[in-house]
C-alpha positions in Angstrom: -11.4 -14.3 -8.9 -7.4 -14.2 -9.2 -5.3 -17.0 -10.6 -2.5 -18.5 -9.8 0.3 -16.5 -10.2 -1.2 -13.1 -10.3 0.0 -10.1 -8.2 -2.6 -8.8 -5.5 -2.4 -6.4 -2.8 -3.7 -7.9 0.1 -3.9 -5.9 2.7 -1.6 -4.2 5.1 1.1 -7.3 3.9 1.1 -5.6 0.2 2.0 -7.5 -2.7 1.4 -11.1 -2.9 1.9 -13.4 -5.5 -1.2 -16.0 -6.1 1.0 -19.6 -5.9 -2.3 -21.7 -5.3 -6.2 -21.8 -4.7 -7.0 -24.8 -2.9 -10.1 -26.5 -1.6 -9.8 -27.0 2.0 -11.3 -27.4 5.4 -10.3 -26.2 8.8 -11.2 -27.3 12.1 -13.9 -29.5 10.9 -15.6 -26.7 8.9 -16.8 -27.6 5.5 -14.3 -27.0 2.5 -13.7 -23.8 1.2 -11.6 -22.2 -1.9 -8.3 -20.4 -0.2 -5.4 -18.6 -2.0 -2.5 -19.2 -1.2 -0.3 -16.5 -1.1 3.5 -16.0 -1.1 4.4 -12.0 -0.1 7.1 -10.9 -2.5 8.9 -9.2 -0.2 8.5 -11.4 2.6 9.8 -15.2 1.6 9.4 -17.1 4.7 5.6 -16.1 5.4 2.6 -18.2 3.2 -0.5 -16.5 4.0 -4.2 -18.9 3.5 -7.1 -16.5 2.7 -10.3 -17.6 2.3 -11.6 -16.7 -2.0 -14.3 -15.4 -0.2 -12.7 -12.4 2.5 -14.9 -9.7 3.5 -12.5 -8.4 5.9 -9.3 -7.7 4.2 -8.9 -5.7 1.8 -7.6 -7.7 -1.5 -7.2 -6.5 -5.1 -5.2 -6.7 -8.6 -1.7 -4.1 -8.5 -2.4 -1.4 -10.6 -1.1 -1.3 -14.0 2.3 0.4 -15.7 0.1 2.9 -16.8 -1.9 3.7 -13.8 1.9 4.0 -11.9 2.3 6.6 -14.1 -0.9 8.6 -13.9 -0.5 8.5 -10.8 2.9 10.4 -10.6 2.0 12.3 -13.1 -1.5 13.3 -10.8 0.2 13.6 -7.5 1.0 17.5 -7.4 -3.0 17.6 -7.8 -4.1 15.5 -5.4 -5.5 17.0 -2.7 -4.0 17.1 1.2 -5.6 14.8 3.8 -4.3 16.4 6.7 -6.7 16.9 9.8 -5.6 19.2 12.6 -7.5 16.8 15.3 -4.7 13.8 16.3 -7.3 11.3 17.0 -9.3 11.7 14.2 -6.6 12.3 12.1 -4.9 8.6 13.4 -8.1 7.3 12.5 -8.7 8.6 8.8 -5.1 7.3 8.0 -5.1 4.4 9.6 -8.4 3.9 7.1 -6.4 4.8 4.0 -4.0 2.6 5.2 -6.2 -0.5 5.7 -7.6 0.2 2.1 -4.3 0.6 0.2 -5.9 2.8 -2.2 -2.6 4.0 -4.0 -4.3 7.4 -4.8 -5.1 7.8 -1.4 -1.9 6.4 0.2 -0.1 8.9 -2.0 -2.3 12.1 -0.7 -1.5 10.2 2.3 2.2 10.5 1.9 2.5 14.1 0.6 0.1 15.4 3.7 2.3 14.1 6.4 5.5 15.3 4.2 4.3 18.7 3.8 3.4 19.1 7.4 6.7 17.6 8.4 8.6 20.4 6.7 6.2 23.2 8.8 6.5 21.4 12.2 10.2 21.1 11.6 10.4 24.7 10.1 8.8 25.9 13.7 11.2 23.8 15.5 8.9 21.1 16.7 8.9 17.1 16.1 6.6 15.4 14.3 4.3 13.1 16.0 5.7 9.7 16.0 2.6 8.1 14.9 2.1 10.3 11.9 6.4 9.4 10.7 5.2 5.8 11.5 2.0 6.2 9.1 3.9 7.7 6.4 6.8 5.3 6.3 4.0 2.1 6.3 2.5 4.1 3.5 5.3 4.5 1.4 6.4 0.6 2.1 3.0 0.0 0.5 3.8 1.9 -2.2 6.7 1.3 -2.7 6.5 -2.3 -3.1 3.9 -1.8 -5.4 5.4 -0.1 -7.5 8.7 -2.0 -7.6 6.7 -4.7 -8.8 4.9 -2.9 -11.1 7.6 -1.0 -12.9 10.5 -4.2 -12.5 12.7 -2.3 -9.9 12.9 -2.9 -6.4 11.4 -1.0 -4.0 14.5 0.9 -2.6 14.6 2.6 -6.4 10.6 3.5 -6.4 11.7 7.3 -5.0 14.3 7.9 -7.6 12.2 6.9 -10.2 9.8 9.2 -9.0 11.8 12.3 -8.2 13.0 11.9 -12.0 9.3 11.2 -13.6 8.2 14.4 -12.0 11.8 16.6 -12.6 10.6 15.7 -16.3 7.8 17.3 -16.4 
């Protein structure tokens, strides 16, 4: 269970700051715990989740360290890209839902990679594919602003100069 004033990743809303858990009851159901949850980035939403939600995905950000495993592991990761549009919609449209940051980043550097052949042959990317990748890298991007003390606009340049350093 998180407490009050932790940092979550709840779903497809991203990071979220724990500002309550409270007992409550809706629509004459009996009382449950709820957190309630203030989105950093968003300040006019409140969000009431049930302690107890099997169907969004909700967990702790990852760690200083982790953010920097993870850049460090990214040229390694391996490419997620499917040559079948529907089921490659689907399998990132998964990642997506489970905000996975390994993932999201294989994610991110798939669609990237096969931007720069499509546009090398002339052709567009699909539109749902650039609209994938740019919800991914919001996700990540907020994460790791939060994370590393920046904000989220800094995340790439941060990147771009953790991996020039090595």
């Amino acid at each position: 269970m998180f407490k009050i004033d932790d940092y979550i990743v709840y779903g497809m809303t991203g990071v979220c700051k724990v500002v309550d858990i409270a007992n409550e009851s809706f629509i004459g159901k009996e009382k449950r715990k709820y957190y309630i949850l203030s989105p950093v980035y968003n300040d006019t939403t409140v969000i009431k989740t049930p302690v107890e939600n099997n169907k969004i995905t909700i967990r702790k950000i990852i760690s200083e360290d982790e953010v920097k495993s993870l850049i460090n592991d990214s040229p390694n990761l391996n490419s997620l890209w499917i040559e079948d549009e529907k089921a490659r919609n689907n399998q990132f449209k998964a990642i997506l839902k489970r905000g996975k940051c390994d993932e999201l980043i294989s994610l991110i550097r798939s669609i990237y990679s096969n931007k720069g052949y499509t546009e090398s042959i002339g052709k567009k990317v699909h539109k749902v594919d650039s609209d994938i990748m740019k919800e991914a890298e919001r996700l990540i991007n907020e994460e790791f602003a939060v994370v590393l003390n920046i904000s989220p606009d800094e995340v790439r340049s941060y990147i771009e100069r953790a991996v020039d350093k090595q």
